[in-house]
Backbone atoms as SQL, in Angstrom:
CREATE TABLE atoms (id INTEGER PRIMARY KEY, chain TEXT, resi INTEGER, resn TEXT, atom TEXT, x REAL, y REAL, z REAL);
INSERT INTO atoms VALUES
  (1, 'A', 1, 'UNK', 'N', -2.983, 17.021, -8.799),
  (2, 'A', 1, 'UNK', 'CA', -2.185, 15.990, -9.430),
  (3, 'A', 1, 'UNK', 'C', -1.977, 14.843, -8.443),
  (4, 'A', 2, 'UNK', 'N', -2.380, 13.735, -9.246),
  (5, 'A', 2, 'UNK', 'CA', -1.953, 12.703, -8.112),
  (6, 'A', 2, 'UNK', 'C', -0.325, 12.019, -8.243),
  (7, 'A', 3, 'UNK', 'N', -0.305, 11.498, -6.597),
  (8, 'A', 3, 'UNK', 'CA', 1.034, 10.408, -7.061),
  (9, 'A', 3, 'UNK', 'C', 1.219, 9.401, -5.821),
  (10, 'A', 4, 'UNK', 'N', 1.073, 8.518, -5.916),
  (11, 'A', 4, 'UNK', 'CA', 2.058, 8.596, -7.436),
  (12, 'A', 4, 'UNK', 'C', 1.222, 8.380, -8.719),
  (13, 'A', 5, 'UNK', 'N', 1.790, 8.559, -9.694),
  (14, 'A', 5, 'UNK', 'CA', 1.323, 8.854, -11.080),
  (15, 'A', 5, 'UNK', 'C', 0.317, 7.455, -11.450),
  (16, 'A', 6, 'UNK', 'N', -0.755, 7.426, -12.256),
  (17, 'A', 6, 'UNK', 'CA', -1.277, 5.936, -12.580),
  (18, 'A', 6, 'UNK', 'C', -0.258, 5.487, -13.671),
  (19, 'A', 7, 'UNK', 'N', 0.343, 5.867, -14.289),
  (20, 'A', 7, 'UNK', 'CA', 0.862, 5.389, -15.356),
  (21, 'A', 7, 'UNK', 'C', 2.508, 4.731, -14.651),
  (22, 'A', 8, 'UNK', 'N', 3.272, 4.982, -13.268),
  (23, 'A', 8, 'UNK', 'CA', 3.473, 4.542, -13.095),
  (24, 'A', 8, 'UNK', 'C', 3.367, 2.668, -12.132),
  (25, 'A', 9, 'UNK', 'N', 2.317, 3.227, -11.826),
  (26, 'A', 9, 'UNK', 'CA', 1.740, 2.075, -10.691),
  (27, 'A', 9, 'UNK', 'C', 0.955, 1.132, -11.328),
  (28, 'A', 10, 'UNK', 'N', 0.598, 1.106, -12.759),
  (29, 'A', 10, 'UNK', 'CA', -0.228, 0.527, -13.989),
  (30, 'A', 10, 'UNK', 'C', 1.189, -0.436, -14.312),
  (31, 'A', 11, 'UNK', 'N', 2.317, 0.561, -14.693),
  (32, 'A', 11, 'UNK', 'CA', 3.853, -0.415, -14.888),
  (33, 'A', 11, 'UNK', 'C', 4.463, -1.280, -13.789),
  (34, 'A', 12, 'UNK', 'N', 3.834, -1.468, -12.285),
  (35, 'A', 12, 'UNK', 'CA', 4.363, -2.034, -11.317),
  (36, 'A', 12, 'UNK', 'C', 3.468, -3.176, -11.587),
  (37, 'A', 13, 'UNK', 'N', 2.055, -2.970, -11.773),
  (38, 'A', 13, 'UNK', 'CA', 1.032, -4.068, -11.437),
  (39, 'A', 13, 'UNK', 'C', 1.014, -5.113, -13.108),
  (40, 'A', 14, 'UNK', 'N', 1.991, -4.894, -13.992),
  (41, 'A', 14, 'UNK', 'CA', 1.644, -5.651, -15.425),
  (42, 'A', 14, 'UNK', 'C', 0.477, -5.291, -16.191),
  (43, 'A', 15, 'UNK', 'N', 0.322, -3.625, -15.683),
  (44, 'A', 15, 'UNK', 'CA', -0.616, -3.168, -16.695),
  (45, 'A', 15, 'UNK', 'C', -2.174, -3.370, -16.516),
  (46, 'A', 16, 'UNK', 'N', -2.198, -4.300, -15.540),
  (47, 'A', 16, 'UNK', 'CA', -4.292, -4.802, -14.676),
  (48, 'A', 16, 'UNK', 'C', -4.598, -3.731, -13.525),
  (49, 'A', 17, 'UNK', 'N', -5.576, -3.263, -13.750),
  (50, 'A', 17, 'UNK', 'CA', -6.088, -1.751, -12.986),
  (51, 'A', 17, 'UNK', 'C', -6.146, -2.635, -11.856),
  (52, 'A', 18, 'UNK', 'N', -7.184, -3.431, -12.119),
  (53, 'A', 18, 'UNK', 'CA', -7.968, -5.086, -11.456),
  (54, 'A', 18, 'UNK', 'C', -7.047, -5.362, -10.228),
  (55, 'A', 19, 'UNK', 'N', -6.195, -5.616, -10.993),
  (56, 'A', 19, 'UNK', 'CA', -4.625, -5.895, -9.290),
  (57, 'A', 19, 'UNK', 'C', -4.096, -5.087, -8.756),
  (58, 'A', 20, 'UNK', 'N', -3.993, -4.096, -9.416),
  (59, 'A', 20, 'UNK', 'CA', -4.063, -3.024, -8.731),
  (60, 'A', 20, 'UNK', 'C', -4.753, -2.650, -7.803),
  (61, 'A', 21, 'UNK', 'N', -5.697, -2.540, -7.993),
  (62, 'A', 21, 'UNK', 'CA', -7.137, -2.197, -6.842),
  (63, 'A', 21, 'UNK', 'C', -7.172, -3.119, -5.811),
  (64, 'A', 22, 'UNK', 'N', -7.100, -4.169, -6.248),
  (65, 'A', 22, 'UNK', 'CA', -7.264, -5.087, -5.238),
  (66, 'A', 22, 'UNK', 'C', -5.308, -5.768, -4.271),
  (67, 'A', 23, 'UNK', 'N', -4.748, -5.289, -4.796),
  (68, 'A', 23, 'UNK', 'CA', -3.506, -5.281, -3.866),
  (69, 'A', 23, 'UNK', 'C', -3.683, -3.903, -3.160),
  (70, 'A', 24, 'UNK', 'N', -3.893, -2.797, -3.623),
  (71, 'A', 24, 'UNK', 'CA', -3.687, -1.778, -2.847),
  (72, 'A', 24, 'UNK', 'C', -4.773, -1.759, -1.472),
  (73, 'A', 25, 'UNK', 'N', -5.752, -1.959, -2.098),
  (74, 'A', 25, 'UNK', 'CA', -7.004, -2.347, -0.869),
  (75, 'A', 25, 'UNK', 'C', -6.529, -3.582, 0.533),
  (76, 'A', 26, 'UNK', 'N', -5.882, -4.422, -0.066),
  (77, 'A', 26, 'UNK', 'CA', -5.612, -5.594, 0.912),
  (78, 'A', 26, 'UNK', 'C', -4.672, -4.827, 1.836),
  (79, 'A', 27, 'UNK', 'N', -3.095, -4.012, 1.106),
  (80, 'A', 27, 'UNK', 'CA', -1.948, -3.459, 1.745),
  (81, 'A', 27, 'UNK', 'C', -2.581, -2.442, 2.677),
  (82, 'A', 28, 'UNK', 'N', -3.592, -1.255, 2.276),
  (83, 'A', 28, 'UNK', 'CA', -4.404, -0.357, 3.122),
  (84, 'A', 28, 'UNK', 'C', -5.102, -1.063, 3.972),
  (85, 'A', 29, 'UNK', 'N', -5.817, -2.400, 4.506),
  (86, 'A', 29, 'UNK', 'CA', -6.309, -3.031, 4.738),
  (87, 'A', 29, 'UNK', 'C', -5.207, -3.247, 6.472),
  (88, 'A', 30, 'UNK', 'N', -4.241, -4.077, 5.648),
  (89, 'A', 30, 'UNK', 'CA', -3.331, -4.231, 7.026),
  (90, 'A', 30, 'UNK', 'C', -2.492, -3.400, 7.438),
  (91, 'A', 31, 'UNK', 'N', -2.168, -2.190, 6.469),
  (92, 'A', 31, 'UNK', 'CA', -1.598, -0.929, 7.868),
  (93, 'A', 31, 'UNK', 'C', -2.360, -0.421, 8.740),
  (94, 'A', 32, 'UNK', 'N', -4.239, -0.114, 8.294),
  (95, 'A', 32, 'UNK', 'CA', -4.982, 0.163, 8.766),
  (96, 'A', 32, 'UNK', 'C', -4.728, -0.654, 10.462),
  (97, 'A', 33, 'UNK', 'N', -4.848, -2.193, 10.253),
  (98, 'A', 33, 'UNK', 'CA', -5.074, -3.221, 11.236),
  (99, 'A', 33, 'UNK', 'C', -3.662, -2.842, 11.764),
  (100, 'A', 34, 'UNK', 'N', -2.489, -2.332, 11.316),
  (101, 'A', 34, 'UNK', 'CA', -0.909, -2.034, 12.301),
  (102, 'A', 34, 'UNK', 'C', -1.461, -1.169, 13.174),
  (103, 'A', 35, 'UNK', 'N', -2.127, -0.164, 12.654),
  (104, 'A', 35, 'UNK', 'CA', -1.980, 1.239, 12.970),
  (105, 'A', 35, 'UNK', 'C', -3.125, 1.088, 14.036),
  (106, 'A', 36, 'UNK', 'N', -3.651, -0.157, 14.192),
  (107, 'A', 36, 'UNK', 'CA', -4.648, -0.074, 15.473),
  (108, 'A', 36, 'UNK', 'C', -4.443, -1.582, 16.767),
  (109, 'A', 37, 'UNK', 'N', -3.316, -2.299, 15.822),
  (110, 'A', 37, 'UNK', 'CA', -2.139, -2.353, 16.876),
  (111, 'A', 37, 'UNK', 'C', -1.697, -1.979, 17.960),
  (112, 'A', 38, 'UNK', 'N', -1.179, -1.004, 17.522),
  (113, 'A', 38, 'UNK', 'CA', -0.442, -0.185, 18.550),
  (114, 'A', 38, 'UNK', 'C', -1.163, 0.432, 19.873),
  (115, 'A', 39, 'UNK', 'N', -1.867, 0.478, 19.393),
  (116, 'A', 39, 'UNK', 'CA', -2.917, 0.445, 21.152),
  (117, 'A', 39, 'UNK', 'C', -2.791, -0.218, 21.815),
  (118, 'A', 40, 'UNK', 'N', -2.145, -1.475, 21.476),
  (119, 'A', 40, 'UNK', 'CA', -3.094, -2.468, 22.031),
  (120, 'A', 40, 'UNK', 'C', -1.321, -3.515, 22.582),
  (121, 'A', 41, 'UNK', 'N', -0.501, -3.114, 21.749),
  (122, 'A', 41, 'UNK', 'CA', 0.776, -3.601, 22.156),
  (123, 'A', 41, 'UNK', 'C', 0.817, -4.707, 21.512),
  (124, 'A', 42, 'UNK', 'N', 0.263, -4.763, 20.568),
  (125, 'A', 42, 'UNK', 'CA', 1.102, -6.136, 19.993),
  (126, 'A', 42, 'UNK', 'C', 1.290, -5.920, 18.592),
  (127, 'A', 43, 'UNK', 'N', 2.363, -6.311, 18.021),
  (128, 'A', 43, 'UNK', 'CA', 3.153, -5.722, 16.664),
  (129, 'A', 43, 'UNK', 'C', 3.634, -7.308, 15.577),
  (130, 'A', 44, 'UNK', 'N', 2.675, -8.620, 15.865),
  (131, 'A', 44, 'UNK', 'CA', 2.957, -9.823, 15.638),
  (132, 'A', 44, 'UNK', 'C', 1.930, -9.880, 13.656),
  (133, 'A', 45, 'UNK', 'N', 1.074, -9.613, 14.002),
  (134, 'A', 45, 'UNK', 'CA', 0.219, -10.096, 12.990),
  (135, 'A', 45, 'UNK', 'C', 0.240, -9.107, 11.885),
  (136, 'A', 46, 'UNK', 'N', 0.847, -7.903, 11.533),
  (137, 'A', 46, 'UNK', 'CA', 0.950, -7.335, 10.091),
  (138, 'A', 46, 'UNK', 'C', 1.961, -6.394, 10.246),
  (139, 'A', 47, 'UNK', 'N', 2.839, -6.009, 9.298),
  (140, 'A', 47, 'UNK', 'CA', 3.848, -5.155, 9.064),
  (141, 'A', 47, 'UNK', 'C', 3.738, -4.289, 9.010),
  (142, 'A', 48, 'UNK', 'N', 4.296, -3.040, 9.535),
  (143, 'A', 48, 'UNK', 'CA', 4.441, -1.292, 9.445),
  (144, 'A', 48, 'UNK', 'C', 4.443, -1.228, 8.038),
  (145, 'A', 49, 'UNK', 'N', 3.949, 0.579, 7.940),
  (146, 'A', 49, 'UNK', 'CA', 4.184, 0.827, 6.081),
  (147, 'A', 49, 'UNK', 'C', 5.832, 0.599, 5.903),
  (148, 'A', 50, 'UNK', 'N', 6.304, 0.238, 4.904),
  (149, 'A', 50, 'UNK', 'CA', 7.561, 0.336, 4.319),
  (150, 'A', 50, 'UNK', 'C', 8.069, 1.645, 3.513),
  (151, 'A', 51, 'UNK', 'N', 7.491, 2.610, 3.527),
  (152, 'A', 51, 'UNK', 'CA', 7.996, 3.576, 3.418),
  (153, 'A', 51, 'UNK', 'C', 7.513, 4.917, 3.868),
  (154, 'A', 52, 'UNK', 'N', 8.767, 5.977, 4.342),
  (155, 'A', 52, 'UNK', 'CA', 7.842, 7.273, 4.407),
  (156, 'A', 52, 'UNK', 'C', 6.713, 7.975, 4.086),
  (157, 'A', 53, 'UNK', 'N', 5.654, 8.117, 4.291),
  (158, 'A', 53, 'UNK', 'CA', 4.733, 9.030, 3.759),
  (159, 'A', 53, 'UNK', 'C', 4.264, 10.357, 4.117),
  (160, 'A', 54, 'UNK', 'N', 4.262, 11.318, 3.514),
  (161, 'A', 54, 'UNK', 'CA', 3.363, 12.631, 4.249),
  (162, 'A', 54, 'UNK', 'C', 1.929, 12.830, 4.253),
  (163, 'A', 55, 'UNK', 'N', 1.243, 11.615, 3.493),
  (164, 'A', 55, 'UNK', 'CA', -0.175, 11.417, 3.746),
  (165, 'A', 55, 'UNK', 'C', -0.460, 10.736, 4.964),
  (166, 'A', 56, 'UNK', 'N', -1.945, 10.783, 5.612),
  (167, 'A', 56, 'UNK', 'CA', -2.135, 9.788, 6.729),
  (168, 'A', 56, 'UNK', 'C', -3.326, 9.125, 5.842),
  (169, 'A', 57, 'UNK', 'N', -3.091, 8.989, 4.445),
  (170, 'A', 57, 'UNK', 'CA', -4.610, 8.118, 4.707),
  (171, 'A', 57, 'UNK', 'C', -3.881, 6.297, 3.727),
  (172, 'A', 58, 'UNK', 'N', -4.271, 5.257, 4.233),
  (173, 'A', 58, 'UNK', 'CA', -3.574, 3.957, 4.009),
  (174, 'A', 58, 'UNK', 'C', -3.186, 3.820, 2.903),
  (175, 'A', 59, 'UNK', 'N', -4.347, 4.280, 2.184),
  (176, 'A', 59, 'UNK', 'CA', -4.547, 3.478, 0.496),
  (177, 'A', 59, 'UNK', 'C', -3.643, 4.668, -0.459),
  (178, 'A', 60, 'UNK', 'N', -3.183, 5.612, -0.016),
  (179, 'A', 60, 'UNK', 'CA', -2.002, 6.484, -0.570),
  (180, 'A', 60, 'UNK', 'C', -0.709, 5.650, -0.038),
  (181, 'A', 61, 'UNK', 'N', -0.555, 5.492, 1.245),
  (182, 'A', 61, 'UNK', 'CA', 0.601, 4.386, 1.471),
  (183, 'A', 61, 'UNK', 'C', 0.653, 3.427, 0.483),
  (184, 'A', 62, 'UNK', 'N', -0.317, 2.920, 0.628),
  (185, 'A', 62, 'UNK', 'CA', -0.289, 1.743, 0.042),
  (186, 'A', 62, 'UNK', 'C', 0.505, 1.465, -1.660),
  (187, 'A', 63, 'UNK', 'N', -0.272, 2.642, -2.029),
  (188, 'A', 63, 'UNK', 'CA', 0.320, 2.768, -3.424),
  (189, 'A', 63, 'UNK', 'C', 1.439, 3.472, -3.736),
  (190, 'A', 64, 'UNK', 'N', 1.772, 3.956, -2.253),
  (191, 'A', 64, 'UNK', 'CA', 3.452, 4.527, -2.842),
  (192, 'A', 64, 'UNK', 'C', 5.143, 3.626, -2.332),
  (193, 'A', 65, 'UNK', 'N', 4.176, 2.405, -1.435),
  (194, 'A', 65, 'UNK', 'CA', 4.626, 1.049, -1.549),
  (195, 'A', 65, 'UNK', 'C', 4.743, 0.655, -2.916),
  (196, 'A', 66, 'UNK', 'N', 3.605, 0.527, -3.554),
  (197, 'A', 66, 'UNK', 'CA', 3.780, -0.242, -4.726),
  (198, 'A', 66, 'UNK', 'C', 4.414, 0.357, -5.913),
  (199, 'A', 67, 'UNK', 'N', 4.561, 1.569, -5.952),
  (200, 'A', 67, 'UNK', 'CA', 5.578, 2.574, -6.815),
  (201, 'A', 67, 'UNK', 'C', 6.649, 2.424, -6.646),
  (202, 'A', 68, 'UNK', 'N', 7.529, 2.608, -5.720),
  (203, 'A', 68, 'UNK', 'CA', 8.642, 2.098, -5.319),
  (204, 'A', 68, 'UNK', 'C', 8.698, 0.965, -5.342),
  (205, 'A', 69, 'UNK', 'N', 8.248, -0.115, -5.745),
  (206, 'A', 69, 'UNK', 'CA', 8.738, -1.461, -5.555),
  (207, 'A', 69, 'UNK', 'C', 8.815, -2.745, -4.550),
  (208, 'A', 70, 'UNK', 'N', 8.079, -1.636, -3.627),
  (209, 'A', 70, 'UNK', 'CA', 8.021, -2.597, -2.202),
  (210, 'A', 70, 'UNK', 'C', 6.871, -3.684, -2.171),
  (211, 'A', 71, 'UNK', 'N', 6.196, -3.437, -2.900),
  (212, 'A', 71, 'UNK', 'CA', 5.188, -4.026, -3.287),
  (213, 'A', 71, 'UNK', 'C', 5.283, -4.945, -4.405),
  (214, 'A', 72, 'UNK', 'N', 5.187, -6.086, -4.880),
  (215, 'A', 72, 'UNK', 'CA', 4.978, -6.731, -6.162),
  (216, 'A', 72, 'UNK', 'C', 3.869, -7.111, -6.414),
  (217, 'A', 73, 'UNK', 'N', 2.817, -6.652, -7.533),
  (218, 'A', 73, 'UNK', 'CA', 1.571, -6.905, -8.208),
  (219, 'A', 73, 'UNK', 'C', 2.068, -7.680, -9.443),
  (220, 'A', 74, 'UNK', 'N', 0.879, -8.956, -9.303),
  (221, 'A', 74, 'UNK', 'CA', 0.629, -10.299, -10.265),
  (222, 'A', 74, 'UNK', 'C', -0.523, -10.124, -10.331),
  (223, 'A', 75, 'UNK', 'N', -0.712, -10.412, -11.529),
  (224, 'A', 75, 'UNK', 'CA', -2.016, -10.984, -11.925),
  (225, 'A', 75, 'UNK', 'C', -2.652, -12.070, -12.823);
């Protein structure tokens, strides 16, 4: 079972798979680029995840950003 659920994260994005996909890809995109940051000491150019996760992989962050609300999808 996944989650978060599509049927909720379909109700965050106005119902477009389309923005969906493509916000979640961009948000996985720059925790990826945080998370290799930190090597390197500098914490200027993209934001930590905004919320807890027990996954390590981005694009599950990403979308449980956008379930909760931390996220806003337009399309």
């Amino acid at each position: 079972m996944m989650y978060p659920r599509l049927d909720d994260l379909l109700a965050s994005a106005d119902g477009s798979r389309y923005a969906l996909v493509i916000a979640g890809a961009k948000r996985a995109r720059q925790i990826n680029n945080y998370h290799h940051q930190l090597g390197e000491g500098t914490f200027d150019d993209f934001a930590p995840p905004l919320v807890e996760s027990r996954s390590k992989n981005y694009l599950t962050m990403a979308l449980e950003e956008v379930a909760e609300g931390k996220i806003k999808v337009s399309y």
